[in-house]
Backbone as CSV, one residue per row, in Angstrom:
resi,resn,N_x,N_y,N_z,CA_x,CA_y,CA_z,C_x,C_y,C_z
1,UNK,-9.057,-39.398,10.218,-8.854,-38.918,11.592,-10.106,-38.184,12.045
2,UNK,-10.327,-38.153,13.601,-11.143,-37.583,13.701,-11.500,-36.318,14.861
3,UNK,-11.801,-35.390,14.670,-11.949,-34.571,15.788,-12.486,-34.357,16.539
4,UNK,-12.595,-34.008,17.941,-13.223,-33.870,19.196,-14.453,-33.386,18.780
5,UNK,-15.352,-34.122,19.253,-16.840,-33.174,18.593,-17.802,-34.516,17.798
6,UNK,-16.482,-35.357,16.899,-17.482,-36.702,16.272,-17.246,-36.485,14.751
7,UNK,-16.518,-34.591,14.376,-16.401,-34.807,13.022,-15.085,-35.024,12.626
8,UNK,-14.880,-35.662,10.766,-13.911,-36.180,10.548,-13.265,-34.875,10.220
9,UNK,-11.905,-35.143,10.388,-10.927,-33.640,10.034,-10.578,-33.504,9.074
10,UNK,-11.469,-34.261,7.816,-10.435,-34.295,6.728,-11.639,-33.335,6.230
11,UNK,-12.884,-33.824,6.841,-14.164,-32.575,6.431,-14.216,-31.379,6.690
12,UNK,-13.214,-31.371,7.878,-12.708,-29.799,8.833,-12.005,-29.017,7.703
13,UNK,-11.044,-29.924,7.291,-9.949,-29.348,6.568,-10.214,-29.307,5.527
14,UNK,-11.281,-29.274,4.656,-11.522,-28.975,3.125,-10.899,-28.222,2.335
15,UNK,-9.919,-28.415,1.679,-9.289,-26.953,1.084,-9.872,-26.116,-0.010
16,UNK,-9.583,-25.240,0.269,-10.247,-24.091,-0.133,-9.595,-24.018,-1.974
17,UNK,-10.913,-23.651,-2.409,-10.739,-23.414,-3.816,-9.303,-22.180,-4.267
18,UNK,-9.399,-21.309,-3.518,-7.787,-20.074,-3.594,-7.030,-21.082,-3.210
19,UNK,-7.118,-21.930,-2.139,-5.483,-22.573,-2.018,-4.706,-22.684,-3.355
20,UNK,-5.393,-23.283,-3.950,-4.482,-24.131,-5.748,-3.916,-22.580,-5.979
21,UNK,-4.511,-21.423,-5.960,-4.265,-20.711,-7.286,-3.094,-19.816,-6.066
22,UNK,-2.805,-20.018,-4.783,-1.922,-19.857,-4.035,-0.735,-20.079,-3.688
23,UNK,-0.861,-22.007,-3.824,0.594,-22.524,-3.752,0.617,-23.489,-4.770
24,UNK,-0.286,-23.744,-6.003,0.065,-23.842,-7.413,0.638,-25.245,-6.924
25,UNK,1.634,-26.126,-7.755,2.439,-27.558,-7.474,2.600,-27.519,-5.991
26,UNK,2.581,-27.009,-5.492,3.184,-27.310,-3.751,1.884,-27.451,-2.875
27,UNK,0.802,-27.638,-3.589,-0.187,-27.431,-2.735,-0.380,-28.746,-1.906
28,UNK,0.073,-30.012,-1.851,0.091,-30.977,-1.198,0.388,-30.540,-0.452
29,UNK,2.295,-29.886,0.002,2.431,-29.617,1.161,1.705,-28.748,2.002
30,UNK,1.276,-27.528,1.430,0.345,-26.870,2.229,-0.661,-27.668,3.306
31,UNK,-1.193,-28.670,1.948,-2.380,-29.787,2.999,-1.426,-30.418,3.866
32,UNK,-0.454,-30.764,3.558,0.147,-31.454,4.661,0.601,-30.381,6.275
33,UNK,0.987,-29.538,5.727,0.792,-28.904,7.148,-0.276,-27.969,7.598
34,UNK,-1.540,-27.834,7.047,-2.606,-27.747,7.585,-3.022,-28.952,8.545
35,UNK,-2.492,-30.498,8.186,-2.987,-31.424,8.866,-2.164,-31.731,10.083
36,UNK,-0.453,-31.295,10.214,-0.174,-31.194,11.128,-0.401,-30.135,12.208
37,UNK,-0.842,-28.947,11.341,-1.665,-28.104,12.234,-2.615,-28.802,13.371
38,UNK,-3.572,-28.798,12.460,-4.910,-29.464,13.094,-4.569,-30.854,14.088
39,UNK,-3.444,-31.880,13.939,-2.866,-33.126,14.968,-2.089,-32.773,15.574
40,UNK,-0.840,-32.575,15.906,0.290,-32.009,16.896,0.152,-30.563,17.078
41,UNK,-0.144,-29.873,16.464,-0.244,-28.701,16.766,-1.321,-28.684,17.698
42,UNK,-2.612,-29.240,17.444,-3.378,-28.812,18.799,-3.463,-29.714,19.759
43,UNK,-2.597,-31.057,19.522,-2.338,-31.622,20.870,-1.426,-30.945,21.543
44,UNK,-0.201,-30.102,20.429,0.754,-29.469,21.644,0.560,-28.148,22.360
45,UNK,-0.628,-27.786,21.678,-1.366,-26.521,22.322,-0.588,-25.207,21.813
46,UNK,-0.521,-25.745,20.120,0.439,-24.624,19.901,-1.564,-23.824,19.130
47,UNK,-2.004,-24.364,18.824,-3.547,-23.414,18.260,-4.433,-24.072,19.461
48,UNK,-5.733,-23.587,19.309,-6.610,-23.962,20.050,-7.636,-24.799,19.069
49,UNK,-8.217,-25.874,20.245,-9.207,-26.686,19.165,-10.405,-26.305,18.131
50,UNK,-10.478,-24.843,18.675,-11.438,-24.109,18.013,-10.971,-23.615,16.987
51,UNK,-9.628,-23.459,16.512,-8.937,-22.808,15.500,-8.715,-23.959,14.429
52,UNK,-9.782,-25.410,14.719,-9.319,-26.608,13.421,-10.058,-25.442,12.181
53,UNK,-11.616,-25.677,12.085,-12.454,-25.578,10.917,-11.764,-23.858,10.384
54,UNK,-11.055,-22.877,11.104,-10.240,-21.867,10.636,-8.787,-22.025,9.918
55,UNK,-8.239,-23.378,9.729,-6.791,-23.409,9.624,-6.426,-22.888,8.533
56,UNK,-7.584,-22.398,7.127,-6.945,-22.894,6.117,-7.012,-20.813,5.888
57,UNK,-8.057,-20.488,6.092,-8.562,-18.958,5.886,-7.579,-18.055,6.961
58,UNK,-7.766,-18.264,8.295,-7.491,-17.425,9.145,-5.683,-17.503,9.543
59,UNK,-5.531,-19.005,9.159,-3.911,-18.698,9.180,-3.262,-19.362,8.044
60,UNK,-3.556,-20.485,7.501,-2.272,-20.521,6.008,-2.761,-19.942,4.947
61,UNK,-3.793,-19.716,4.805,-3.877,-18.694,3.642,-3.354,-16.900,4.093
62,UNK,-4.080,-16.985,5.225,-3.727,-15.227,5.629,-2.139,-15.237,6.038
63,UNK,-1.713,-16.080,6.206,0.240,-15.905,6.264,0.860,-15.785,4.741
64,UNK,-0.094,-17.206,3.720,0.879,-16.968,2.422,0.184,-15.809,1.853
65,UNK,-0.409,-14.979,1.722,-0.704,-13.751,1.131,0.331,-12.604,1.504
66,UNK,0.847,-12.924,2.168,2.523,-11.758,2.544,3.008,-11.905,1.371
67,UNK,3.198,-13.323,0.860,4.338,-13.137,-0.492,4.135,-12.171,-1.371
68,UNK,2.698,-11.428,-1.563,2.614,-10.429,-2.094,3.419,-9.302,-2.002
69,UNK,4.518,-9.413,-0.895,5.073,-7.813,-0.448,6.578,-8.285,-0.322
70,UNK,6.708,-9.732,-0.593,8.373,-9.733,-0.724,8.661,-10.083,-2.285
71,UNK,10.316,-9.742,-2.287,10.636,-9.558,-3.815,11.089,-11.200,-3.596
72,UNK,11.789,-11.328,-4.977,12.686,-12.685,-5.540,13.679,-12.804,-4.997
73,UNK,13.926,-14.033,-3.912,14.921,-14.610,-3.531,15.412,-13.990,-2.160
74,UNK,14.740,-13.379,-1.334,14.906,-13.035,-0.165,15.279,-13.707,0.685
75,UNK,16.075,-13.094,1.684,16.043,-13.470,2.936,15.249,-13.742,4.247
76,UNK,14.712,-14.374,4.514,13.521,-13.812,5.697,13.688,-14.529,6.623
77,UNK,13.241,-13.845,7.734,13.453,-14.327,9.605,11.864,-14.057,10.309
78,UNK,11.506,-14.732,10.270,10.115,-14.983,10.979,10.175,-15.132,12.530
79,UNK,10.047,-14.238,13.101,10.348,-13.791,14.211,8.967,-14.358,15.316
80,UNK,9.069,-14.865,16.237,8.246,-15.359,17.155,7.093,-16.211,16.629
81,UNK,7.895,-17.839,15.441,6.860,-18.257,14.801,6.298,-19.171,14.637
82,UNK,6.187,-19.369,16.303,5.233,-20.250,16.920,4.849,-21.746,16.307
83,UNK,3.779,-21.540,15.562,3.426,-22.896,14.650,4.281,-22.691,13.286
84,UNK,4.642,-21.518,13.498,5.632,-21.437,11.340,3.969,-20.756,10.919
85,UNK,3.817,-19.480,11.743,2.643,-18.215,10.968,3.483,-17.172,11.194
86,UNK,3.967,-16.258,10.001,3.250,-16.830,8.793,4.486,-17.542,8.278
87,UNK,5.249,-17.927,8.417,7.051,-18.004,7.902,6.406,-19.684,6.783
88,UNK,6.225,-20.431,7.546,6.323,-22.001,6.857,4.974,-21.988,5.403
89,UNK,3.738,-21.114,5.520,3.336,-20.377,4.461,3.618,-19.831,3.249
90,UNK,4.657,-19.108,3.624,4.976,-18.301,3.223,6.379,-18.760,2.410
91,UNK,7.033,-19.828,3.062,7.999,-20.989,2.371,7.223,-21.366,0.976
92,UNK,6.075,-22.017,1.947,5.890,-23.134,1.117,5.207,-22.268,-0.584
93,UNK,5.037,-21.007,-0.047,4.041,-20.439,-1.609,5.246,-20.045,-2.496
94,UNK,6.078,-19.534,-1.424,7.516,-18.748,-2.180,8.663,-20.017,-1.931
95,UNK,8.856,-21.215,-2.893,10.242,-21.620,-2.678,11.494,-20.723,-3.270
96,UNK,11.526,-19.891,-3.460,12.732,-19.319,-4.000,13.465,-18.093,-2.508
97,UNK,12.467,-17.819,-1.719,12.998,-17.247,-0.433,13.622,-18.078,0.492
98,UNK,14.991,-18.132,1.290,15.418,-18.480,2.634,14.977,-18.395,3.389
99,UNK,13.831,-18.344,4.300,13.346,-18.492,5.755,13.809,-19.292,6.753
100,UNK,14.586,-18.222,7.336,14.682,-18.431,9.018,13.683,-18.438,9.970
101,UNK,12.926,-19.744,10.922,11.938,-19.865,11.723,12.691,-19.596,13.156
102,UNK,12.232,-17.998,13.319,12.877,-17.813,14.745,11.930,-17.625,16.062
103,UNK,12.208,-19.338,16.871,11.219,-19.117,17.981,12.112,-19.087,19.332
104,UNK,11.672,-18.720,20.726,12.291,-19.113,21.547,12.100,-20.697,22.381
105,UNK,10.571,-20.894,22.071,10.738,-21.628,23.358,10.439,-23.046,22.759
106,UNK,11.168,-24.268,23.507,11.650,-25.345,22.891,10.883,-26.388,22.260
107,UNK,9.060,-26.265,23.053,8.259,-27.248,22.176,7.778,-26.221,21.271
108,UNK,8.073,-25.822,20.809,7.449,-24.652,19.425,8.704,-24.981,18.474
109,UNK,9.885,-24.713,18.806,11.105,-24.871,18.134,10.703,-26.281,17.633
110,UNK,10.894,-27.699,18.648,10.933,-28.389,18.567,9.575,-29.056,17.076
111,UNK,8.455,-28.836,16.923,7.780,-28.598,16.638,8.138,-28.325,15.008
112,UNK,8.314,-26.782,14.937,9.196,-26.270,13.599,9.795,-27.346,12.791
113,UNK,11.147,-27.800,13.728,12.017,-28.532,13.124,11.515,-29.611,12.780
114,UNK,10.480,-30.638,13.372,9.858,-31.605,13.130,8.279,-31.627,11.648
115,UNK,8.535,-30.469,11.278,7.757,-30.204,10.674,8.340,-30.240,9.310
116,UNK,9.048,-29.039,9.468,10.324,-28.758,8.283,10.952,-29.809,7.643
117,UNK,11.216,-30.675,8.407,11.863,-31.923,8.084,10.398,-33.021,7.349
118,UNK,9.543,-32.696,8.379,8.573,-34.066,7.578,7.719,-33.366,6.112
119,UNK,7.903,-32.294,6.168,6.965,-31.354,4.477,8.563,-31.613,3.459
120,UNK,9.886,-31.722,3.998,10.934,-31.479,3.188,11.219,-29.948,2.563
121,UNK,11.395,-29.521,3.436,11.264,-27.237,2.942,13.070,-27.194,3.398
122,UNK,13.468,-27.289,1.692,15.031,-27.435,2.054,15.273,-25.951,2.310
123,UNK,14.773,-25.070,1.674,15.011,-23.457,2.082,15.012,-23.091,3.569
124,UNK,14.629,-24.157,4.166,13.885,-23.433,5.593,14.713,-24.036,6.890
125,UNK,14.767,-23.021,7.588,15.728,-23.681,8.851,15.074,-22.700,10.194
126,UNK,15.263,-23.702,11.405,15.028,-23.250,13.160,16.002,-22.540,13.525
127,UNK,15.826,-21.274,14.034,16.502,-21.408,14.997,15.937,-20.372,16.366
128,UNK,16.681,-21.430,17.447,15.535,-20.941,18.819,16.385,-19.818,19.030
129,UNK,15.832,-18.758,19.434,16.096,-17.494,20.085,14.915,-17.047,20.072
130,UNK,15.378,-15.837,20.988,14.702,-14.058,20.696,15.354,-13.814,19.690
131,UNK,13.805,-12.697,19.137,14.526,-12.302,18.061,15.449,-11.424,18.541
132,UNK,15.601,-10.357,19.891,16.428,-9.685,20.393,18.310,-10.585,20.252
133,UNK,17.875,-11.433,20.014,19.456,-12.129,20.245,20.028,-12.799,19.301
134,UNK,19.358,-12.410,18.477,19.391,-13.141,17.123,21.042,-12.971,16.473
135,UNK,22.102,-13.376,16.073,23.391,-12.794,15.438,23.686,-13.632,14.162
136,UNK,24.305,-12.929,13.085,24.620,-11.655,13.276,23.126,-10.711,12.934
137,UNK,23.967,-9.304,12.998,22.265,-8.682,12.892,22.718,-7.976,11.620
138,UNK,21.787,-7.116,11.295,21.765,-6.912,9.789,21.976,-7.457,8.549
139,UNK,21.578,-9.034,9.283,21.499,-10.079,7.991,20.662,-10.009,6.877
140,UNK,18.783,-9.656,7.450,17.828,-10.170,6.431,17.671,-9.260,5.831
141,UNK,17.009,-9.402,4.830,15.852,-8.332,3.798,14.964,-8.173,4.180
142,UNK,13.838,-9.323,4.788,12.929,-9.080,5.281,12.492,-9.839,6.695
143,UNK,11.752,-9.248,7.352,11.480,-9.963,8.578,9.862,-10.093,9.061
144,UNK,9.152,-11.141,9.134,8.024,-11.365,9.280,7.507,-11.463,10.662
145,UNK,6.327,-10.804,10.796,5.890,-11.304,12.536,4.542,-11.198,12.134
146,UNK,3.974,-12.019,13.725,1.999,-12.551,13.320,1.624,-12.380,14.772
147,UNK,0.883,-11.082,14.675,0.540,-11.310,16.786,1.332,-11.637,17.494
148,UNK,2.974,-10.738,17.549,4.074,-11.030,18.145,3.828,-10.232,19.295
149,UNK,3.994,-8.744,19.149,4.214,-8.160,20.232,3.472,-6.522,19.851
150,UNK,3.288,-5.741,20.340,2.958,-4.071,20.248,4.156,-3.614,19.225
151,UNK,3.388,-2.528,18.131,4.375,-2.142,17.115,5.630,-1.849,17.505
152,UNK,5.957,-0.905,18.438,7.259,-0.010,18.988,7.686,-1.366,19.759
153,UNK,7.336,-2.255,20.230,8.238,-2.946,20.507,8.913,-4.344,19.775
154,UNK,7.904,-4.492,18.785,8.485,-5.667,17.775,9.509,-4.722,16.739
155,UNK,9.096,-3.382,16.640,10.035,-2.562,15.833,11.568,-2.599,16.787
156,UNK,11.515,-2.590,17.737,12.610,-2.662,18.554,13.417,-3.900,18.769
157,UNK,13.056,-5.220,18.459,13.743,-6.172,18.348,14.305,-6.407,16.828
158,UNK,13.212,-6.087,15.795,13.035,-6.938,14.710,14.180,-5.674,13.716
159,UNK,14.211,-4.479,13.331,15.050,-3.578,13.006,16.512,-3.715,13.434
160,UNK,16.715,-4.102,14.147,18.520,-4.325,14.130,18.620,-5.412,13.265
161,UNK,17.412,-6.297,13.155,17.580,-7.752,11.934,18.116,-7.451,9.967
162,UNK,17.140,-6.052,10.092,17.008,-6.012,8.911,18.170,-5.387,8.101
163,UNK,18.732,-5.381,7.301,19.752,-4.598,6.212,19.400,-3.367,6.068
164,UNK,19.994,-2.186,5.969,19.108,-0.936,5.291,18.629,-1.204,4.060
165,UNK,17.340,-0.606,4.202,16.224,-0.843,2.975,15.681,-2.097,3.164
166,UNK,15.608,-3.005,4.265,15.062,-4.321,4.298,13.907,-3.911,5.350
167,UNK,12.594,-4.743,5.376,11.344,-4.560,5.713,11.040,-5.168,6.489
168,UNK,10.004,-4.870,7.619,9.558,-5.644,8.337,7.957,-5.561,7.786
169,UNK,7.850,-6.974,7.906,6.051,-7.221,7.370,5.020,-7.705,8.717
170,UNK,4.724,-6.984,9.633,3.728,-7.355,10.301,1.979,-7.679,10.132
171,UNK,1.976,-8.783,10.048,0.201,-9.360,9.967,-0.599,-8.618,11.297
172,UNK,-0.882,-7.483,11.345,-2.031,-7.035,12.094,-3.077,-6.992,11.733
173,UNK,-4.314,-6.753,12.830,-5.613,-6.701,12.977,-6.094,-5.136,12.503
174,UNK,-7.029,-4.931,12.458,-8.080,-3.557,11.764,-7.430,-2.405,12.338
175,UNK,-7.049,-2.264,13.163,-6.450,-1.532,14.202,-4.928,-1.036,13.841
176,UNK,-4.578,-1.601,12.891,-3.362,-1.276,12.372,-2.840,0.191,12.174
177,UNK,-3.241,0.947,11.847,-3.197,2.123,10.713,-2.981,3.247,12.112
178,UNK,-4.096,2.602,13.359,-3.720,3.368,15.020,-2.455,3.544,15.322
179,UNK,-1.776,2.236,15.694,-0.904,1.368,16.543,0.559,2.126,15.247
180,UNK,0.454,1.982,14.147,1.557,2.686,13.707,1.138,4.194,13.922
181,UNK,0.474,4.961,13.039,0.048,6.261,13.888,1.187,6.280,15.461
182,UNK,0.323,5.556,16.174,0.709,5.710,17.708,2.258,5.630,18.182
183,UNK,2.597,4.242,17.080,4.303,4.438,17.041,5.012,4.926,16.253
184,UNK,4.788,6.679,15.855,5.709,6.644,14.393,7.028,7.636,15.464
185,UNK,6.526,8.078,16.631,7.893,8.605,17.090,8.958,7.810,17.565
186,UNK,8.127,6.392,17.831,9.617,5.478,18.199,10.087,4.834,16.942
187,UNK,9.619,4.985,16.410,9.669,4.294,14.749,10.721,4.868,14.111
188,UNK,10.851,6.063,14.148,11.612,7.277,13.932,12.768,7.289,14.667
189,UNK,13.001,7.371,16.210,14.128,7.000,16.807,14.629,5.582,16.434
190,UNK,13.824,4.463,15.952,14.702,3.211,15.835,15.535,3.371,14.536
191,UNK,15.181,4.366,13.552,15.640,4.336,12.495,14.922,4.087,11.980
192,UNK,13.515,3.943,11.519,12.984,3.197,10.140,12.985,4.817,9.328
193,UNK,12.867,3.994,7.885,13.005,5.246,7.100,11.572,5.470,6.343
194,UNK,10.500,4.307,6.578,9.378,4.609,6.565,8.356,3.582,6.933
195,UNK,6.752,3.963,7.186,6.031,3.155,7.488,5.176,3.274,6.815
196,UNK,3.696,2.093,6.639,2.712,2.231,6.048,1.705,0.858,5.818
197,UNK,0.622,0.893,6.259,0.053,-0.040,5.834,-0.698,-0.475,4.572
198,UNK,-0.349,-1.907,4.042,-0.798,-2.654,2.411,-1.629,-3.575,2.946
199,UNK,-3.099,-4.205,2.108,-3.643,-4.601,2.058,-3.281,-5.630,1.125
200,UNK,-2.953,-7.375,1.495,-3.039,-8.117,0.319,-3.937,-9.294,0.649
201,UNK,-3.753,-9.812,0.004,-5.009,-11.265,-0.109,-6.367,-10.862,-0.905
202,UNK,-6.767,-9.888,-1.606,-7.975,-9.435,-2.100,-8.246,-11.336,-2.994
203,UNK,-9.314,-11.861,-2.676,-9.684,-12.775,-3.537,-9.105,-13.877,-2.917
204,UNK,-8.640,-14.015,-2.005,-8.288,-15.476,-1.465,-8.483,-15.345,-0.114
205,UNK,-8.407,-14.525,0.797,-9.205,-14.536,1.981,-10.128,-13.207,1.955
206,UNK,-10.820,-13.375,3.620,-12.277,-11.818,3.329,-12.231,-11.895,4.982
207,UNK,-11.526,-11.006,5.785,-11.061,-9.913,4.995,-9.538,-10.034,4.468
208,UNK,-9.411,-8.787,3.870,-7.924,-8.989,3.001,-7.087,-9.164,4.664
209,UNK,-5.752,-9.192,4.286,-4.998,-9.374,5.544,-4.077,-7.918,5.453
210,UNK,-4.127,-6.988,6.642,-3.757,-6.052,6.591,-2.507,-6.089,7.278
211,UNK,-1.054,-5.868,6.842,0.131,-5.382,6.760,0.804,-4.218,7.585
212,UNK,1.559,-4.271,8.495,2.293,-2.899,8.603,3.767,-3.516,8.080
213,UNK,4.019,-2.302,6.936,5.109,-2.534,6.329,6.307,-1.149,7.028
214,UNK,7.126,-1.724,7.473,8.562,-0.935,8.071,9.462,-0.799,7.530
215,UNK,9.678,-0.143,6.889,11.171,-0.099,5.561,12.362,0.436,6.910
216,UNK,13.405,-0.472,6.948,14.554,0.039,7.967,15.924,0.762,7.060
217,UNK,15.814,1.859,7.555,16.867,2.812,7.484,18.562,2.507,8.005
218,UNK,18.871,3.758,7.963,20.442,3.552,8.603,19.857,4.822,9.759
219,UNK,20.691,4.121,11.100,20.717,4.853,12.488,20.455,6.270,12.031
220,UNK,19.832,6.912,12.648,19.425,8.202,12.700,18.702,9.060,11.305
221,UNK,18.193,7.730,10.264,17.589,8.321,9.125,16.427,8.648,9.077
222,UNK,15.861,9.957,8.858,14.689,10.823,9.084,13.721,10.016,8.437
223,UNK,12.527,9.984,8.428,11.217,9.271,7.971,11.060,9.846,6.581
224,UNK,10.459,9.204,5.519,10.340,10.133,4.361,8.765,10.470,4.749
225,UNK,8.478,12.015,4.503,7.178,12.497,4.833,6.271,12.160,3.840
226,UNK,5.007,11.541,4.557,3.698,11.269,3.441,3.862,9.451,3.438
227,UNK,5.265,8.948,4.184,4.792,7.647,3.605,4.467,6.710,5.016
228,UNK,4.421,7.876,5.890,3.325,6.664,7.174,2.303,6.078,7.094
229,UNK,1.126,6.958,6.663,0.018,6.070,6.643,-0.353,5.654,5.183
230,UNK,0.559,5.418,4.198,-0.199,5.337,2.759,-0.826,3.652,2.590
231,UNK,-1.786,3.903,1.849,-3.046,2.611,2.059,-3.442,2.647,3.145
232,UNK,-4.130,3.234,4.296,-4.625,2.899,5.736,-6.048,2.329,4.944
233,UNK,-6.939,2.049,4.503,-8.269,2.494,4.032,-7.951,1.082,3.757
């Protein structure tokens, strides 16, 4: 195949030496939806054409490096996830987690499901909503988001999702360590019982991919002190 420009995409898509030691036996599928990335995905304008020669660093590797922060056999709801970043990643490194791909709008959904079905990710299922509308609520363990929305307000949809003691894992930018800072008083009224940003991916992407991790409480449970900003650095 070939890409706009004259080069072939299979040269675009070179996989990266960390992939193997990432998704180990499953790494076909990975290539396989890096390549639907790079064909339907940017005909449907779910990435931009400039985001081919990035597919493998900037989003399926920097989505499956979350598995670093969930346990064995989880639940997870990937909340506003567009192409399946980081959720279908994050399947494919961890088959032993349930992932729920929760998008709203119908060629993204549509998309998902057509995906899911052609990699074969029996763990993995669509479903279109907000995450605001999501039922029942206090289903997951964990809940994933990637450049969804401003902290205090993805904390505000995505926290009624979670179980007490279940996490929300947000993929933010450098800026992270602010933006919680900035939201720990609504953070606090939503109930979380703590915040903090983790650094994972050391050795398979550069830079590492930085985390805001949300541990959700029960309604009106005080923050434990000291654990907002631990790892900002």
């Amino acid at each position: 195949m070939t890409f706009p420009g004259g080069r072939v995409l299979d040269d675009v898509l070179a996989v990266p030496d960390s992939a193997s030691a990432v998704f180990g036996d499953r790494l076909e599928l990975a290539v396989a939806y890096a390549a639907r990335l790079a064909g339907p995905g940017i005909e449907r304008g779910l990435l931009g054409p400039r985001e081919v020669p990035r597919i493998w660093d900037r989003h399926i590797l920097n989505s499956a490096v979350v598995a670093e922060l969930v346990d064995e056999g989880r639940i997870v709801a990937d909340v506003g996830s567009g192409a399946g970043l980081p959720g279908i990643p994050l399947a494919i490194a961890r088959p032993d987690l349930e992932v729920v791909l929760v998008e709203p709008l119908l060629r993204r959904s549509d998309f998902l499901t057509e995906t899911v079905a052609a990699l074969g990710l029996d763990g993995v299922s669509v479903l279109r909503s907000r995450a605001e509308d999501v039922r029942p609520r206090a289903r997951y363990d964990v809940v994933t988001a990637r450049a969804v929305a401003p902290m205090d307000r993805l904390a505000g949809w995505t926290l009624p999702l979670l179980r007490p003691g279940g996490v929300l894992l947000a993929l933010k930018g450098q800026s992270v360590s602010e933006e919680l800072h900035d939201s720990a008083a609504s953070l606090a009224r939503m109930g979380a019982a703590s915040w903090r940003v983790e650094e994972v991916g050391a050795g398979v992407v550069d830079p590492v991919a930085r985390v805001a991790v949300v541990v959700a409480g029960r309604t009106g449970t005080a923050p434990k002190q000291g654990a907002r900003q631990r790892r900002t650095n």
